[in-house]
N, C-alpha and C positions, 0 to 999 in steps of 0.2 A: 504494500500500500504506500501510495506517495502522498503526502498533503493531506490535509484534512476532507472530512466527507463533504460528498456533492449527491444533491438532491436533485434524480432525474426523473425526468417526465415528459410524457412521451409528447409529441409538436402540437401545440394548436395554433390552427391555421391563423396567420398575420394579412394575407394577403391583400391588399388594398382593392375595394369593392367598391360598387356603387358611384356615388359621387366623387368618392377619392381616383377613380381610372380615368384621371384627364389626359388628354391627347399628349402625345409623345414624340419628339423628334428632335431634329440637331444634326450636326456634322460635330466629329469628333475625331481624334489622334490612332486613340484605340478603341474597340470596341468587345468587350468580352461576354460571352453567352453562355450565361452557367456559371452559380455562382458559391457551391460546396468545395472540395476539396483543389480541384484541379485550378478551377478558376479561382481562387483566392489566391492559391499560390504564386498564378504566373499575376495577379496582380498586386502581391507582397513585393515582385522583383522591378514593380515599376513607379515604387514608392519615391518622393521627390524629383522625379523628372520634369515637371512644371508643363506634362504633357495633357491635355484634356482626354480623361483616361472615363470611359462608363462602364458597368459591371451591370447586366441585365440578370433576371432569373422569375420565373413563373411562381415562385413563391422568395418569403421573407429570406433572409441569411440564417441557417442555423434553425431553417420551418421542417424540415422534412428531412428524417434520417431514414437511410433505407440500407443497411451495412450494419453489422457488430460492432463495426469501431474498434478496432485494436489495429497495435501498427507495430514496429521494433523504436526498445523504448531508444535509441540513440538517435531514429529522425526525429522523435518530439523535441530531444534535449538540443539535438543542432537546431532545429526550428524556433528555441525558446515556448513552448508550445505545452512542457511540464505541468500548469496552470490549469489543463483539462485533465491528466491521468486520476483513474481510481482505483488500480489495481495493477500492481506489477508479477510479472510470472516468469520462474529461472526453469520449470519443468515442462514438458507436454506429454499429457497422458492420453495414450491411442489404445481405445479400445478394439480387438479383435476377435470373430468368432471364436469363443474359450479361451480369449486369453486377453491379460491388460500388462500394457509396457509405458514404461516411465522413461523418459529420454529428458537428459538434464541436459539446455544448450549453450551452443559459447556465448549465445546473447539473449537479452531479456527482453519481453513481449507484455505491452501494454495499454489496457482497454481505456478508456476515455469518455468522457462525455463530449455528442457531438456539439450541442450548442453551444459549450463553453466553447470548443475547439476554434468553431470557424467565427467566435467573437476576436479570438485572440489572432486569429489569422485576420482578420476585418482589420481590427490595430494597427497590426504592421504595415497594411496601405492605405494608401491617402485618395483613392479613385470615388469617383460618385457611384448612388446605387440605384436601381431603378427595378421598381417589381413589373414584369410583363412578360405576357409568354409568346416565344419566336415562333412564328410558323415556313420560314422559308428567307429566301437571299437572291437579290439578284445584283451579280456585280458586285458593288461595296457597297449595296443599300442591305439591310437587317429588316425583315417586315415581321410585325408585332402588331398583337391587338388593340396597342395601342397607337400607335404609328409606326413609320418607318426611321430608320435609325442609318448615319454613314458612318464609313470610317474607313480609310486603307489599309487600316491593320486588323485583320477582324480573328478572333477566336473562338471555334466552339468545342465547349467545356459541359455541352448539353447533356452527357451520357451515349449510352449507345444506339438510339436513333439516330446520328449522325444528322442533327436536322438542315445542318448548312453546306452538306457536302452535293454532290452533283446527282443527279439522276434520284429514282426510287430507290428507297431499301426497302430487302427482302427482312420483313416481319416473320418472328416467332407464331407458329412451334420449326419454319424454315430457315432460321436465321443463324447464323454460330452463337448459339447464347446457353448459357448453363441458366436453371434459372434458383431462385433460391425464399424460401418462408422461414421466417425467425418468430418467435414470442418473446416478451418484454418482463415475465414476473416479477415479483419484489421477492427476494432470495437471495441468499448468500452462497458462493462455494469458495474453496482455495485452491482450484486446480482449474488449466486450461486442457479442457478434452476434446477429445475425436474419438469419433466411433466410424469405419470403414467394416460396415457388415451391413450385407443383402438384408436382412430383417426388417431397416429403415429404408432404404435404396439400392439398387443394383449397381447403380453409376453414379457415384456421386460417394457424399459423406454428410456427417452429421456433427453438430460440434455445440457444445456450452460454454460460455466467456463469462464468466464474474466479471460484477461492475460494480462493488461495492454497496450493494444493498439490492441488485438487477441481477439477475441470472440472463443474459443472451442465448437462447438454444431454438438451435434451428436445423434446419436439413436442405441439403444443396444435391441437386442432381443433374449430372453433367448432359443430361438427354431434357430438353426441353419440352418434349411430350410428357414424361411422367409428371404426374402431381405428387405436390410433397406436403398437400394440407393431412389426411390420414397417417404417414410416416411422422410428422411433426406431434400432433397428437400423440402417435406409439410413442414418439422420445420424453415428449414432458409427461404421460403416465411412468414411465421408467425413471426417470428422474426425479420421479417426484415433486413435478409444481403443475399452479394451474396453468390451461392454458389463454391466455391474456395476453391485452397489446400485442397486435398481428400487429407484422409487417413484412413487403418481401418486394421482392423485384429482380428481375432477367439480367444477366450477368456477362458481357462478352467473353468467350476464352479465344481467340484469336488475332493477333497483331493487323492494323491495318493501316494504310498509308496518314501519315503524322501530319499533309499537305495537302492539300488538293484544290485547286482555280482560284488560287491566292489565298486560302483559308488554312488556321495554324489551327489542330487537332488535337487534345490533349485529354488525358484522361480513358474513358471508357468509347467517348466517340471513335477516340483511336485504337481501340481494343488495347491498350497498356493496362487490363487486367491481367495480373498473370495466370496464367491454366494451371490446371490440379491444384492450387490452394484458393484460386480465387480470391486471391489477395490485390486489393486494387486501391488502396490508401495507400500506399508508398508509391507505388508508380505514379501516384497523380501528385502526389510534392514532385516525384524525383523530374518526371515529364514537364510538368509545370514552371517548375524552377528553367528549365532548359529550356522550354519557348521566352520564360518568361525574359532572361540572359539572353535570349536573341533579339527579343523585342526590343527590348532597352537598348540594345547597339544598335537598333536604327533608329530612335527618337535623340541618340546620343549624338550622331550623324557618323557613329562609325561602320558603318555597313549598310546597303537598301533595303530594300523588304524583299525583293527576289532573292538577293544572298542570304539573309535571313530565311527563309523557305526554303533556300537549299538545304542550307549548314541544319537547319532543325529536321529535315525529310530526314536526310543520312544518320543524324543521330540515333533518331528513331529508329530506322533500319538496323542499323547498326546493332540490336537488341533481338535481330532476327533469328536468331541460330539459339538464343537460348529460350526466346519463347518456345521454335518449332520443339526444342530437348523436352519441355514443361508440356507440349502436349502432347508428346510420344509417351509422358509416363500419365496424363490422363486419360488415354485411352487405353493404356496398361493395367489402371488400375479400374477402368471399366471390365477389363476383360478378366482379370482374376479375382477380384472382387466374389463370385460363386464358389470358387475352388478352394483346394487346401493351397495353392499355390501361395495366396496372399500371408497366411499366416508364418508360414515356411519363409516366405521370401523378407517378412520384416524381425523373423528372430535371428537368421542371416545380416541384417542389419542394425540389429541391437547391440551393437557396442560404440564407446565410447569417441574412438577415434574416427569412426565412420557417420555418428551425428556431429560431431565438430567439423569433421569434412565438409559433408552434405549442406549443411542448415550456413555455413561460412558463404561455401559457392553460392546457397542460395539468395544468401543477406546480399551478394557483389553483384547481381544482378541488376539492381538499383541500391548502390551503396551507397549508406548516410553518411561519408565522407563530402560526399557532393555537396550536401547542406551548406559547408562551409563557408564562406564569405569568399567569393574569386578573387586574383588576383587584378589589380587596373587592369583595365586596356580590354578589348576583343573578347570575348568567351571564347573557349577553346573546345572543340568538338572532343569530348576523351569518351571512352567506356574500359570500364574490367571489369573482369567476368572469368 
């Protein structure tokens, strides 16, 4: 546990109604759409630029969690971000058919409250905010229900409808999306678990996050046909709480282009979820930060917006070889998931040196080193991995 207790509760809607939805528009420097994790970030990195910078979103800042919330506690502490944590965890306990393993890692994992989180991310930048929801783009106009909005810099930070990208997308249950249902109880635990057995889902996994007075438990299934309201039920009768405060939402697990017809992509729009943990709070600081360092080198006048769109495409690419790795073991872990294989195959990996490995390579993926404040001058295109 970090900090004193935080009293959470689940979002009521803020959203400006009625009289308050007066017409909307403007030319501006930047224009960011989407305004939780991704889009805070890249607009924390555009804090005194003295650029007319707006932050759009279809609900309030910090209205609508739809995730666990936990992240590796080292991006909160680079992030200054501490101020949200309510539970710290040095263990992962993975349930499997007949058996439970305890894996102690080289780093520590920590749940949060979101409305504190993206207050505290609000803080750190100085952009205007504006509630309205985006339906489409033409060019470098942004059309909203409330007007149309410009910018030559534009970001969507929308999630994984990708709503400002080119052409249709293909909708769920045909879409690359895992999708996911959590409940919210009031309950305590001291342990961060997984369960990987067929009993909840065939594909997919199931997990409980302490939050400090919250138990998070919910079940994810890498097959967006199955439903996972009945599965989720079997886990919180097994666990023990009621089941209370739904919440859930479609999950991208595959990498998608970071740029497209001048628009910077961050977050879920760019599938920077990662596959098989479906872990998509760090990639939207780590992505975030990295447009955000690009953006800012062309309001700084050291780079255009085409170089800019380059240097951020490649980056993102750049991340291609270990997502495709991350979904070779989700569809891996689709496939043995039934068998003895799976059991076999993680007492095989129960040792010490093999979760330091593993869980290392997979912090470097998007490593909280990056957090760090760059050095003057250009941002520099880097990854390890």
């Amino acid at each position: 546990m970090t900090g004193g207790p935080i009293i959470t509760a689940m979002p009521v809607r803020a959203t400006k109604r009625g009289d308050e939805r007066t017409p909307l528009s403007g030319d501006y420097d930047v224009l960011i759409c989407g305004a939780s994790f991704a889009g805070l970030t890249v607009a924390r990195e555009l804090a005194g630029s003295d650029a007319r910078v707006l932050m759009i979103d279809r609900y309030e800042i910090g209205e609508r969690q739809t995730s666990a919330c936990a992240a590796p506690t080292q991006w909160l502490e680079q992030l200054d971000l501490m101020g949200a944590v309510q539970q710290t965890f040095t263990d992962l306990v993975i349930h499997v058919p007949g058996r439970t393993l305890r894996w102690t890692l080289p780093w520590t994992f920590s749940t949060f409250d979101y409305r504190r989180i993206c207050a505290l991310l609000r803080d750190q930048s100085d952009c205007e905010f504006e509630t309205a929801k985006v339906s489409g783009r033409t060019a470098n106009t942004v059309h909203t229900d409330r007007g149309d909005l410009t910018a030559p810099l534009i970001v969507d930070a929308l999630g994984w409808r990708r709503i400002l990208g080119a052409g249709a997308n293909v909708q769920p249950p045909d879409a690359r999306l895992s999708r996911g249902l959590e409940i919210h109880p009031h309950s305590n635990g001291q342990d961060l678990e997984l369960w990987i057995d067929p009993k909840y889902v065939k594909r997919g996994y199931s997990w409980s996050f302490p939050a400090d007075g919250e138990l998070r438990v919910g079940v994810g299934s890498f097959d967006p046909r199955d439903h996972v309201k009945e599965p989720t039920l079997k886990l919180a009768e097994d666990v023990g709480v009621p089941a209370e405060r739904w919440q859930g939402n479609w999950i991208p697990h595959e990498l998608r282009p970071a740029t497209e017809d001048g628009v910077f992509f961050v977050g879920d729009s760019a599938g920077h979820c990662l596959p098989t943990t479906a872990e998509g709070i760090r990639p939207a600081f780590y992505f975030g930060l990295a447009a955000g360092r690009e953006l800012r080198d062309v309001l700084d006048g050291l780079q255009t917006r085409e170089q800019a769109l380059e240097r951020y495409g490649a980056f993102s690419a750049d991340h291609e070889w270990s997502y495709r790795w991350m979904l070779r073991v989700q569809h891996l872990v689709g496939r043995v998931t039934p068998t003895r294989l799976l059991p076999l195959g993680l007492r095989m990996m129960n040792s010490k040196r093999f979760v330091d490995w593993s869980f290392r390579h997979y912090l470097d993926i998007c490593p909280p080193q990056y957090a760090l404040p760059r050095a003057p001058g250009p941002s520099l295109v880097t990854f390890s991995a």
